[in-house]
TITI-325261 format. One record per residue (C-alpha): residue in three letters; x, y, z; residue number from 1. Coordinates in steps of 0.02 Angstrom, whole numbers. Layout:
<recs>
['ALA', [X, Y, Z], NUM] ...
</recs>
This chain:
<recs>
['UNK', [4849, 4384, 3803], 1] ['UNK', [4845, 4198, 3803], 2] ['UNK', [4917, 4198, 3982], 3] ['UNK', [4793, 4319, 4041], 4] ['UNK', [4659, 4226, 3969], 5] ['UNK', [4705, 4064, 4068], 6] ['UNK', [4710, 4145, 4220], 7] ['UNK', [4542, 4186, 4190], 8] ['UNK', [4498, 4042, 4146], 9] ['UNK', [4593, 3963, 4293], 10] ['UNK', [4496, 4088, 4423], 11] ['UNK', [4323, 4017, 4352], 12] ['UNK', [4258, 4152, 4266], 13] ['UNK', [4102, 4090, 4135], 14] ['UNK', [4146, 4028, 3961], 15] ['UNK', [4037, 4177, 3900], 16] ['UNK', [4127, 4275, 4007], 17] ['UNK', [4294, 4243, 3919], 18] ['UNK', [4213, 4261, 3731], 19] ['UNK', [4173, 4427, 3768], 20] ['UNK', [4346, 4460, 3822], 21] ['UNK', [4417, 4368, 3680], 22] ['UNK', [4348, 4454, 3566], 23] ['UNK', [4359, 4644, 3662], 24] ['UNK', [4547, 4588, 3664], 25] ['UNK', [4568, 4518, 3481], 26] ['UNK', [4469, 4703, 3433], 27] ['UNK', [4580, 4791, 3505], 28] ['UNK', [4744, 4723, 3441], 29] ['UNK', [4671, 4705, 3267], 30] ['UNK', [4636, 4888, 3274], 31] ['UNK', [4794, 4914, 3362], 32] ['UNK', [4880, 4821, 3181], 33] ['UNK', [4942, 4667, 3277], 34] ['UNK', [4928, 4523, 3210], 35] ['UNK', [4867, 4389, 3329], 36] ['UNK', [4982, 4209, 3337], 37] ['UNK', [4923, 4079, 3374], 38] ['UNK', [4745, 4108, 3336], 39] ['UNK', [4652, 4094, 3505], 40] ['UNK', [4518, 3971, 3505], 41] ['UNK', [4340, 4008, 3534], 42] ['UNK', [4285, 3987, 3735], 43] ['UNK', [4098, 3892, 3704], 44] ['UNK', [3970, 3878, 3821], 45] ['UNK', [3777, 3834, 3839], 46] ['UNK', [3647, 3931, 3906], 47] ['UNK', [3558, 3808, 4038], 48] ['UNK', [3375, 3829, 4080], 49] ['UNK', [3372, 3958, 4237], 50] ['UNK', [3322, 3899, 4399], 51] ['UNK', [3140, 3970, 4475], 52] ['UNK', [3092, 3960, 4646], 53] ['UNK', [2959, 3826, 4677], 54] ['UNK', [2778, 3885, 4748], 55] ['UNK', [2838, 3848, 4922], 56] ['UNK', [2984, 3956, 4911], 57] ['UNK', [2874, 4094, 4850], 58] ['UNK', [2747, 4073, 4956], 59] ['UNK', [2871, 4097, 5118], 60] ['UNK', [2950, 4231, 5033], 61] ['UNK', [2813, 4329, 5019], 62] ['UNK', [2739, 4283, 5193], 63] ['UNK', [2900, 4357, 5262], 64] ['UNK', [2959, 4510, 5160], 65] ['UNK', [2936, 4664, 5242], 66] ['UNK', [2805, 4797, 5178], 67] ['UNK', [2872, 4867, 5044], 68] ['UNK', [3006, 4718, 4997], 69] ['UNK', [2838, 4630, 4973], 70] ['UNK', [2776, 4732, 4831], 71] ['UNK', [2957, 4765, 4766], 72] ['UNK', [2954, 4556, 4752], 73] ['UNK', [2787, 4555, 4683], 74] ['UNK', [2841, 4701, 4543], 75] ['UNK', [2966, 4592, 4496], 76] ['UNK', [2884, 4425, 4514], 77] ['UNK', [2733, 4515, 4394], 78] ['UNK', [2837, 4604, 4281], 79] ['UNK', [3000, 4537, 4231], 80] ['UNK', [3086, 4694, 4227], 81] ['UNK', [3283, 4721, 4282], 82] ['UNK', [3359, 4751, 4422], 83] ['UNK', [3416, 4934, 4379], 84] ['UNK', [3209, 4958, 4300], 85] ['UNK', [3149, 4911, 4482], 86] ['UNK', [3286, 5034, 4545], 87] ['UNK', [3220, 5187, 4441], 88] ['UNK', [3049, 5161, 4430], 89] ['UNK', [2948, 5307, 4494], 90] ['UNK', [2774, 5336, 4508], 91] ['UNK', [2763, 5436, 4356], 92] ['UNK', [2790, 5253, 4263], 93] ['UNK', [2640, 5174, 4353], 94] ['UNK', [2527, 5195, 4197], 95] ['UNK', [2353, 5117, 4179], 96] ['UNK', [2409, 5052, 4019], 97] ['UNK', [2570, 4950, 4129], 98] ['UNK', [2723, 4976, 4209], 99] ['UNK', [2812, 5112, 4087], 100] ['UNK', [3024, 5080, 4080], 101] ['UNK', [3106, 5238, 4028], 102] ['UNK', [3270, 5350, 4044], 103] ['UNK', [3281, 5436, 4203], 104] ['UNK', [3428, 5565, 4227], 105] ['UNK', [3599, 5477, 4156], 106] ['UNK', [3510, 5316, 4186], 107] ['UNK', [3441, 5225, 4022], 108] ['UNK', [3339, 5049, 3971], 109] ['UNK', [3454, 4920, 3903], 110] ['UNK', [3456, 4955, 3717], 111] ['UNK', [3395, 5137, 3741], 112] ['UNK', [3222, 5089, 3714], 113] ['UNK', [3066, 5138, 3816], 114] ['UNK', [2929, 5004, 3817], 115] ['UNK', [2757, 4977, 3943], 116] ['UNK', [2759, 4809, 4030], 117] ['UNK', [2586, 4756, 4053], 118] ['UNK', [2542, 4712, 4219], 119] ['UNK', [2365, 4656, 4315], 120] ['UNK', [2305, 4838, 4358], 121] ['UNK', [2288, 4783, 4526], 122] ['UNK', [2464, 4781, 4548], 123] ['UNK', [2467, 4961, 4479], 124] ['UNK', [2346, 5028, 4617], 125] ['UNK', [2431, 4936, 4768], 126] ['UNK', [2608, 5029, 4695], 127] ['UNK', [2520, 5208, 4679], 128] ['UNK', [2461, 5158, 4867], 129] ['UNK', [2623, 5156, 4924], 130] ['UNK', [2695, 5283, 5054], 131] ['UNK', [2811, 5407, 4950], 132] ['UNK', [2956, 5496, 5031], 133] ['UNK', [2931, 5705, 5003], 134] ['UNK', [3136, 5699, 4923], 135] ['UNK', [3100, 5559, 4814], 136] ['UNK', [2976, 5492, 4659], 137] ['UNK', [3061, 5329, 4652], 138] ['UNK', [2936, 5176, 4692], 139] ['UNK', [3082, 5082, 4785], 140] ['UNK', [3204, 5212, 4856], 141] ['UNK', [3324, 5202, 4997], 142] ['UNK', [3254, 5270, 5164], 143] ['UNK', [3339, 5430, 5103], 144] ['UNK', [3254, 5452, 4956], 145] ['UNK', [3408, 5377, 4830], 146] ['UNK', [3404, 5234, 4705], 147] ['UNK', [3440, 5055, 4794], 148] ['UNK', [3556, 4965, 4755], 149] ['UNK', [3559, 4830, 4889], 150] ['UNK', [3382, 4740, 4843], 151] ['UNK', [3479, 4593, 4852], 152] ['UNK', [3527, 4618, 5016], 153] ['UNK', [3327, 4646, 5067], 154] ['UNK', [3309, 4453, 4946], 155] ['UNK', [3432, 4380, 5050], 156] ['UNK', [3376, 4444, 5231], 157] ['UNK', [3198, 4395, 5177], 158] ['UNK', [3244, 4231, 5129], 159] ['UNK', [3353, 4196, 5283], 160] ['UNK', [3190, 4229, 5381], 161] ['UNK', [3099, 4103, 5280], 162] ['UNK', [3244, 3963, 5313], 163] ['UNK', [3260, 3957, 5114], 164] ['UNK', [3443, 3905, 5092], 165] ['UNK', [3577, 4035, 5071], 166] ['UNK', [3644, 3985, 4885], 167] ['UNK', [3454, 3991, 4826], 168] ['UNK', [3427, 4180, 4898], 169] ['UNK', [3491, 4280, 4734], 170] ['UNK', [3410, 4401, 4622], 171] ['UNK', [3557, 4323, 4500], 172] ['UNK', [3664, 4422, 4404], 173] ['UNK', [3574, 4514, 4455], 174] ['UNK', [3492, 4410, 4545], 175] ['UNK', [3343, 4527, 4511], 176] ['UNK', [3337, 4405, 4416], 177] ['UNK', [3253, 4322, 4540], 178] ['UNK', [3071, 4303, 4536], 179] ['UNK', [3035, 4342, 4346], 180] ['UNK', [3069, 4184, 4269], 181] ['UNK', [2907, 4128, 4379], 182] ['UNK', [2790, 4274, 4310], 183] ['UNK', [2632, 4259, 4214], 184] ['UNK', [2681, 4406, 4083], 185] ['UNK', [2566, 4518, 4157], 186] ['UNK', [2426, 4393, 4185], 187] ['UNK', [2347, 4341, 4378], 188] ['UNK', [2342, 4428, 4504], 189] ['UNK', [2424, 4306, 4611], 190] ['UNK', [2610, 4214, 4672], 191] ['UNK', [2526, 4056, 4633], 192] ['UNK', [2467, 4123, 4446], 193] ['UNK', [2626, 4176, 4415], 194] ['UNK', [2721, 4017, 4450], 195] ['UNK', [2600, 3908, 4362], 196] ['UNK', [2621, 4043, 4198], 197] ['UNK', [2815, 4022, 4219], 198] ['UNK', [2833, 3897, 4049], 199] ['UNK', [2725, 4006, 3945], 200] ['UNK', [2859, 4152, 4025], 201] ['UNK', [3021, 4100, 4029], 202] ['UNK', [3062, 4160, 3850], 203] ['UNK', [3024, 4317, 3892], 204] ['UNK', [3137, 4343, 4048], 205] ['UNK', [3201, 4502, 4052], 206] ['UNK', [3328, 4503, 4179], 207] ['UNK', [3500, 4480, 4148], 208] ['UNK', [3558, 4402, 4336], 209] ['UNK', [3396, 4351, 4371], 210] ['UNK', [3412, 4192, 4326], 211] ['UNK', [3555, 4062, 4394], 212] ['UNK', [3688, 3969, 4277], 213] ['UNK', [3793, 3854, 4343], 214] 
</recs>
């Protein structure tokens, strides 16, 4: 255990990384009635302030995301919802009340719990607006109709058009993670809004990849 543990630790994987192993690990043997000598230490770590995009950033972003990359950027710049929530919204979430997150099939919200994001409503209309595709009710499907899991691809391609610098192009962890951290909770209308709300925000950043540690 101890050797596997440094090998972790030797291929760089995050101190919080190898706590939660530590402990899966020590769980298991405990259960397992083996006692554990030496007593492995603790692997500590801090939680550093995420990194946001600046105004600029955003600004070029936006000006050169396709169609409907735009208004998957601006759902997540407005909303602070997950990856995997961006991935299985459908229009049946688009409420007037917010942006409803939900179970959908075998998919469920992290903690099983169903909430409404509050959003400006204009960001509601321009998402019903949206062209649908007949197979699918998923806001941001694949051009067959299927959840998408490569909107960090569409992050990255977007900001390789708008000469933003490969190692800042994530959506994190997720490096949905991406835009949230900049979002005015639901409040303005605008890019600019949101990054000028992103203090009063970051504590309530949602996205578990979406924001960068070092």
């Amino acid at each position: 255990m101890l050797l596997y543990l440094a090998d972790r630790k030797a291929r760089s994987i995050s101190p919080r990384t190898l706590e939660n192993e530590r402990i899966r690990l020590c769980a298991f043997l405990k259960h397992a009635g083996l006692k554990i000598e030496p007593k492995i230490p603790k692997f500590k770590s801090i939680v550093l302030k995420p990194e946001i995009y600046t105004q600029a950033e955003l600004d070029a972003i936006f000006a050169e995301a396709q169609p409907r990359d735009f208004w998957l950027f601006q759902t997540a710049l407005k909303s602070g919802l997950r990856l995997q929530e961006l991935m299985f919204l459908t229009f049946d979430d688009l409420l007037d009340s917010g942006i409803r997150v939900t179970a959908h099939g075998d998919w469920v919200p992290k903690d099983h719990e169903e909430r409404i994001v509050k959003v400006p409503k204009s960001l509601i209309v321009s998402l019903r607006n949206l062209s649908r595709i007949e197979t699918s009710n998923l806001v941001f499907p694949t051009q067959t109709g299927t959840e998408n899991w490569h909107m960090l691809r569409s992050l990255k391609r977007t900001a390789k058009r708008a000469d933003i610098p490969e190692d800042r192009a994530w959506m994190q962890q997720v490096p949905c993670q991406f835009l949230h951290h900049s979002a005015p909770c639901g409040n303005g209308d605008s890019g600019r809004d949101a990054a000028d709300g992103s203090q009063q925000c970051e504590v309530n950043a949602s996205l578990h990849g979406s924001a960068r540690r070092s």
